[in-house]
C-alpha positions in Angstrom: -210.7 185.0 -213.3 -210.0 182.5 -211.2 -212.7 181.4 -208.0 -211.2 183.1 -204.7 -212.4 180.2 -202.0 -212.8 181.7 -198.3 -211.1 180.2 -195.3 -213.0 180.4 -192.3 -212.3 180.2 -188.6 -214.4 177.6 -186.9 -218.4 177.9 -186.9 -219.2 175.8 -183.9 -217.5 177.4 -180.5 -219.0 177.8 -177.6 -220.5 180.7 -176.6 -218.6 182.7 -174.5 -214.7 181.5 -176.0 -212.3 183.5 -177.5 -210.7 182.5 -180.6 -207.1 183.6 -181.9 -204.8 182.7 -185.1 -202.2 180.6 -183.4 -200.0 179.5 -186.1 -200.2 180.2 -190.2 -198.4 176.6 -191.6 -198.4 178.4 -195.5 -197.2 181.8 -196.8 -199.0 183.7 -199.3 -198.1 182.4 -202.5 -198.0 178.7 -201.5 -199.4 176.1 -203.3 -202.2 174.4 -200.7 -204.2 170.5 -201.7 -207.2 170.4 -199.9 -208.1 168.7 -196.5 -204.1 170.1 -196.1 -203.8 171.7 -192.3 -203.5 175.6 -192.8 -203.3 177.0 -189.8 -204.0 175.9 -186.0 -207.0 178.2 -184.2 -206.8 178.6 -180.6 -209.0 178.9 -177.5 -209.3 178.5 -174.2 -210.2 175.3 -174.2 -208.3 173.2 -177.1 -206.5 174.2 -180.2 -208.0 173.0 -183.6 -206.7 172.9 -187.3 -207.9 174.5 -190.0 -207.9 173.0 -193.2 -207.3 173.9 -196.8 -211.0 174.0 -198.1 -209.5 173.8 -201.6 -206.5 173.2 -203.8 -204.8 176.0 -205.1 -202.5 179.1 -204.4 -203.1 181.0 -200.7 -203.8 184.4 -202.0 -204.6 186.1 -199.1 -204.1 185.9 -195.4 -206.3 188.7 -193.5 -205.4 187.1 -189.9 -202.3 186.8 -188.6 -201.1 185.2 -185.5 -202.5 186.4 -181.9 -204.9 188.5 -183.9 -208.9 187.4 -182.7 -211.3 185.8 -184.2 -215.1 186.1 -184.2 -216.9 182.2 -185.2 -217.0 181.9 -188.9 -214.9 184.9 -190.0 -212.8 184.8 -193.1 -209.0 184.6 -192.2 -207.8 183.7 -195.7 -208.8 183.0 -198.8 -207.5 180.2 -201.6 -207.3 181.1 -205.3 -208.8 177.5 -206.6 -207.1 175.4 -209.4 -204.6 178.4 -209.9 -201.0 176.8 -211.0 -198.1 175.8 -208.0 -195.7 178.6 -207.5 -195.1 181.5 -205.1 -196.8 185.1 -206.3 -195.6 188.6 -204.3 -199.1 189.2 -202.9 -200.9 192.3 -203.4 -199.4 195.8 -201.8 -201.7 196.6 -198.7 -202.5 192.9 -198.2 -201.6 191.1 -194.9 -199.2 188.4 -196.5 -196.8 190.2 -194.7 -197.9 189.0 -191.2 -197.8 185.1 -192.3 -195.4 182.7 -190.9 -192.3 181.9 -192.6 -191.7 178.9 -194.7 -189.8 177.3 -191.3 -193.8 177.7 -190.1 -195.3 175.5 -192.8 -195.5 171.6 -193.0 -192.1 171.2 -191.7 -193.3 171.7 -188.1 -194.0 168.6 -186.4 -197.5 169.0 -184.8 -195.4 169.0 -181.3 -193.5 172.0 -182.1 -197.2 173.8 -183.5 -198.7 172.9 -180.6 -195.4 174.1 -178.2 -195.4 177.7 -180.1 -199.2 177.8 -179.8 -198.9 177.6 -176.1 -196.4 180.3 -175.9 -197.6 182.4 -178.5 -194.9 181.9 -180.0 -194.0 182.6 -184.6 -191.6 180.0 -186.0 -189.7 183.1 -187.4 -188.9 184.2 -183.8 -186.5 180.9 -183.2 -183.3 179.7 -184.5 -184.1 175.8 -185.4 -181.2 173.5 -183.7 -182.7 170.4 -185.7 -181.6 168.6 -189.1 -181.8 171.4 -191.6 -182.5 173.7 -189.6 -185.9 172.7 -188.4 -187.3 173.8 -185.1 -187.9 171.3 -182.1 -189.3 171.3 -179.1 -186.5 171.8 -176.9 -186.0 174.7 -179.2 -189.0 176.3 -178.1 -188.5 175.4 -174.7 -184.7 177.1 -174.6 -186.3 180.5 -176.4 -188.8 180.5 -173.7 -186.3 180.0 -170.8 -184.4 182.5 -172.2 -186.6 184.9 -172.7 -187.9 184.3 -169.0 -184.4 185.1 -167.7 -183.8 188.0 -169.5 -184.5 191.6 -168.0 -187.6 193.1 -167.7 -188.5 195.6 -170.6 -188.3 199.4 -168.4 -191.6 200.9 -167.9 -191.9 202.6 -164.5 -189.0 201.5 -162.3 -189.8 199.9 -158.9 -186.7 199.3 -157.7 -187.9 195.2 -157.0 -186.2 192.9 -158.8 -188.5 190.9 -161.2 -188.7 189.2 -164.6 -191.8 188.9 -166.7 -193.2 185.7 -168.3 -195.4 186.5 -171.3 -198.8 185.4 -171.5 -200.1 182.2 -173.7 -203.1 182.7 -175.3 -205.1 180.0 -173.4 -204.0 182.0 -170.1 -205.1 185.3 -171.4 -208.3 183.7 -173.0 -209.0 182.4 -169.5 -208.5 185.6 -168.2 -211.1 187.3 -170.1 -213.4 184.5 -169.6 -213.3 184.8 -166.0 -213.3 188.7 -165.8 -216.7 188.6 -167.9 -217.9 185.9 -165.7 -217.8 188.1 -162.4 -218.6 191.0 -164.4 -222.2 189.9 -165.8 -222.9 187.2 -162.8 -223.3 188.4 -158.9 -220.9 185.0 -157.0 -222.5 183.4 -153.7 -220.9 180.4 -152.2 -222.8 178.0 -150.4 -220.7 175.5 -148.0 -221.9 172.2 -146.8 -219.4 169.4 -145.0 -219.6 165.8 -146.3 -218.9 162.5 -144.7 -216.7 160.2 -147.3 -217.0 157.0 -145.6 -219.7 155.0 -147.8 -217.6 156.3 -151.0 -214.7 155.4 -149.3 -215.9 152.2 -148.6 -217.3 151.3 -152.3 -214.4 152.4 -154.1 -212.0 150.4 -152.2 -214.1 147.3 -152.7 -214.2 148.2 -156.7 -211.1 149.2 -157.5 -209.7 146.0 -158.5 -212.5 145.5 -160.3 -212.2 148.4 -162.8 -208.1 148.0 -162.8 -208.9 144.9 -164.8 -211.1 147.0 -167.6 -207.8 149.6 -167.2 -210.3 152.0 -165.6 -209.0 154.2 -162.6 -212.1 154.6 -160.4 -211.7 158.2 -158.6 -213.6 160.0 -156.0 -214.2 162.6 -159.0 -216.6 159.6 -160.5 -219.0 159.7 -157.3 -219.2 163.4 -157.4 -220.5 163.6 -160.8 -222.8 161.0 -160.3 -224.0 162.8 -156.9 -224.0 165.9 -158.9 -226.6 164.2 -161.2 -229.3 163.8 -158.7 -229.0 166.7 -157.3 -229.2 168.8 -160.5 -232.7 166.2 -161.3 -233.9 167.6 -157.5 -233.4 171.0 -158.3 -233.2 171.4 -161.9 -232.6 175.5 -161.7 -229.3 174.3 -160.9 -229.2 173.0 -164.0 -230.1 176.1 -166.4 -229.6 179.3 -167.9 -229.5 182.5 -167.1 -231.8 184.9 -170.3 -232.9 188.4 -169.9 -236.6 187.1 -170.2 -236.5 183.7 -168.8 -234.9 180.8 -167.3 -233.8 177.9 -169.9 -233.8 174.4 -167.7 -231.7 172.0 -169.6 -232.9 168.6 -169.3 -230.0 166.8 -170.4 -226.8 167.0 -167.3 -224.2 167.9 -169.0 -221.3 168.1 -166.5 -217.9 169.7 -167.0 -214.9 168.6 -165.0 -211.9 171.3 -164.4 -208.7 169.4 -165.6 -205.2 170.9 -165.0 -202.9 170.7 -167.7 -199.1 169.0 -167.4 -198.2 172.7 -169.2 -200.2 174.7 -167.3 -203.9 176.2 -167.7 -207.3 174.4 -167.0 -209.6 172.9 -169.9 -213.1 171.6 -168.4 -214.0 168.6 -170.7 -217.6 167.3 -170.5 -219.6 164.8 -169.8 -222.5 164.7 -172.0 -225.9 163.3 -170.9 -224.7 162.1 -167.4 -227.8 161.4 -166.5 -227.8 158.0 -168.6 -224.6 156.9 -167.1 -223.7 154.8 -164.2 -220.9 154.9 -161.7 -218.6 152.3 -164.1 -219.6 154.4 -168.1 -219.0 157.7 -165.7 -215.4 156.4 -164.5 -214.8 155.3 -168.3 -216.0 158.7 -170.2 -213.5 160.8 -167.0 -210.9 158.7 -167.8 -210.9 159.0 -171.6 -211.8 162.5 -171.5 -208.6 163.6 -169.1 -206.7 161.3 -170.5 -207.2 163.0 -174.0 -207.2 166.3 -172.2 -203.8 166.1 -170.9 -202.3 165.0 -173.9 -203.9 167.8 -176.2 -206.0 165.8 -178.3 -209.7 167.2 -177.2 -211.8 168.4 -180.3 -214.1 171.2 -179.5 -217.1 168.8 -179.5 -215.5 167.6 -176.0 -215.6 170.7 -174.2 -218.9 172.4 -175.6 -222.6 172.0 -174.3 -222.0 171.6 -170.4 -224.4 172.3 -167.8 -223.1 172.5 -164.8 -219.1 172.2 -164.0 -217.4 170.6 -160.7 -214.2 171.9 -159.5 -212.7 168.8 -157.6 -210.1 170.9 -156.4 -208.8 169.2 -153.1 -206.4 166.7 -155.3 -204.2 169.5 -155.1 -205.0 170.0 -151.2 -207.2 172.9 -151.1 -209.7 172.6 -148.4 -212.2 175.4 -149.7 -212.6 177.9 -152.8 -215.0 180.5 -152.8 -216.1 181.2 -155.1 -215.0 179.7 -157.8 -215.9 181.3 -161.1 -218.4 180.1 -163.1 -217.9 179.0 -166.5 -220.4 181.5 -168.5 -223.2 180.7 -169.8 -223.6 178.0 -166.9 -225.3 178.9 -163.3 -223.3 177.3 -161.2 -220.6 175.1 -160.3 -219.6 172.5 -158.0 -216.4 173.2 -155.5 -215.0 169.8 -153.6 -212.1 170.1 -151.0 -209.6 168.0 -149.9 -210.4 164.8 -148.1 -209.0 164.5 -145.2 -209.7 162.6 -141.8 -211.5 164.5 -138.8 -213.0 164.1 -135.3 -216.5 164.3 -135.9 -219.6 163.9 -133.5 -222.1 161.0 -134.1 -224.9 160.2 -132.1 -224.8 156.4 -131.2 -227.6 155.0 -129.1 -228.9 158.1 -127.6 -225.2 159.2 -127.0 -222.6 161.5 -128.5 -219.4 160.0 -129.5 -216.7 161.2 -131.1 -215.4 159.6 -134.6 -212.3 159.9 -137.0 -213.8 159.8 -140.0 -212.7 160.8 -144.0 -214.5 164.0 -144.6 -214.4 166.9 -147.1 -216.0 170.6 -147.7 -218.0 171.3 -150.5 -219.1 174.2 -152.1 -221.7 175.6 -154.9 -220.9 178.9 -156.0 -223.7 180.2 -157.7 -225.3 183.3 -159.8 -227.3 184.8 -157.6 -229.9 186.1 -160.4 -230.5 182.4 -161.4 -230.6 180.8 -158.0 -231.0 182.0 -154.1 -229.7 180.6 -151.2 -232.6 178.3 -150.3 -231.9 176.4 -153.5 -228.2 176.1 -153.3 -228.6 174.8 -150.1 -231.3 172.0 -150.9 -228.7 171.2 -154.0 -225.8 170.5 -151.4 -228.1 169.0 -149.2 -229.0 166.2 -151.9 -225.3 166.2 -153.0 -224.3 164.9 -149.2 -227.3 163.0 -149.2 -226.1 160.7 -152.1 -223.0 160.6 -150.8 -223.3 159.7 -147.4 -225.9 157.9 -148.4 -224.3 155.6 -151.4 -225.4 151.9 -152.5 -224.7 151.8 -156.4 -223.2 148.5 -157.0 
């Protein structure tokens, strides 16, 4: 008989993410040559392919698309060194929930990752493209479609409204966050910052690190603020257990990236503390720069620390609180910058200044950390700040 070879879901997520088929490239019965992409595995965070861990006939698919996944778990398995051709696989067996042959290698990885967004099976679509084959903009007409279309009657309201289905990345965010509040008690600490010596740097810099093709954001100070604060109070920097505290000496720091599609993904910044301000603005660039086009690997967004939230680019003043990502004990909220009348005391004398200033928030688990800790974290946060002199 031949050797049945198992297909596994990925071994390495982080702790915490939810993993679901997204979409099965083979049927069963297909001939497969190893290292040949399978089927693409989604999470919250990114989307990875899974390859063929053999060459042979898929025999068996036991997973099929929106259906979760635990780390490791079997979702297939690959009849090694069995001859090409398609075999009517076994009654009971779940070759009926496979993709269609318009699912397999024909798909451009645009169109995989488009119905992976959506949640989407090739054999829901009509493909508009040579031969038949499904594009992009045949995904995005399906889903415009569908959007338009009445609402499926459950209990009438008598309000007009229309129903836009979940992705999976939405409702794997959804869960993440629910567990989050559920198993963590939120407090939100405010502080105010003044911008000016930031300010001031960057548009002295910039220039500089337009040259390397480096944008130098405000985003780049804040994580390397956040760094000496986490090294002042290191509980900030830690993990929550049932019979201890696990302080992580490495700053591993996670910044919340919107995505052109829609969703968040918080990419990180490994060892942070070894960085200055110009590797920091390098790593942020590359890592939202990959972020944004899809091309993360799950190495990228594992391991953090500690998360900021630089939310004011979209002109929020404050959040509170904003959930944190699980297993981490807090995360970083920064507001909108904007320019206020502020009192200064100049020579013994109050004056009033215009000056570039922002909110900032920690939102923290209140088993991990009290409020006179979040407070002396912020404190050191506005402290570098205000206070900046990197060259």
């Amino acid at each position: 008989m031949a050797e049945l070879i198992a297909i596994s879901a990925p071994a390495d997520q982080a702790e915490g993410t939810e993993m679901v088929v997204g979409t099965w490239f083979k049927q069963v019965g297909d001939a497969v040559t190893q290292n040949e992409p399978l089927l693409e595995i989604s999470t919250d965070k990114v989307t990875v392919e899974v390859a063929a861990p053999a060459t042979g006939i898929l025999r068996e698919i036991l997973k099929s698309t929106e259906q979760a996944i635990e780390p490791g778990e079997v979702v297939g398995r690959i009849e090694a060194g069995a001859p090409a051709g398609p075999e009517p696989a076994p009654a009971g067996r779940a070759a009926s929930s496979a993709a269609p042959a318009s699912e397999g290698a024909e798909l451009t990885p645009a169109v995989r990752r488009a119905l992976a967004e959506q949640g989407l099976s090739a054999s829901q679509l009509t493909g508009t493209g040579r031969g038949g084959r499904i594009t992009v903009q045949d995904v995005e007409a399906y889903v415009a479609s569908r959007a338009s279309a009445p609402a499926p009657k459950a209990e009438p309201t008598g309000i007009p409204s229309r129903r836009v289905p979940h992705t999976a990345m939405r409702r794997s965010i959804a869960q993440h966050m629910t567990q989050s509040v559920a198993v963590a008690p939120h407090v939100t600490a405010v502080f105010e910052a003044d911008l000016s010596a930031i300010v001031a740097h960057r548009e002295a810099h910039r220039a500089a690190f337009e040259t390397r093709g480096l944008k130098l954001t405000y985003t780049a100070y804040f994580v390397r603020a956040s760094v000496a604060a986490l090294q002042a109070v290191p509980e900030v920097n830690s993990r929550w257990h049932d019979d201890a505290l696990e302080l992580f000496e490495d700053c591993n720091i996670g910044v919340a990236t919107a995505l052109p599609q829609g969703g968040l993904i918080v990419p990180v910044i490994h060892r942070a503390q070894g960085l200055d301000l110009g590797a920091t603005a390098e790593r942020l660039h590359d890592l939202t720069q990959r972020a944004r086009a899809g091309s993360l690997s799950p190495s990228d967004v594992q391991r953090g620390t500690f998360s900021i939230s630089n939310h004011g680019v979209s002109g929020s003043l404050i959040a509170a609180p904003i959930i944190i990502p699980q297993p981490q004990s807090a995360i970083l909220g920064v507001g909108k910058l904007e320019r206020r009348a502020v009192v200064r005391e100049r020579g013994g004398k109050e004056t009033v200044e215009v000056r570039p200033m922002c909110y900032v928030t920690l939102t923290i688990d209140h088993r991990v950390l009290d409020g006179y800790q979040a407070n002396a974290f912020l404190a050191r946060w506005v402290e570098e700040i205000e206070s900046w002199r990197e060259s």
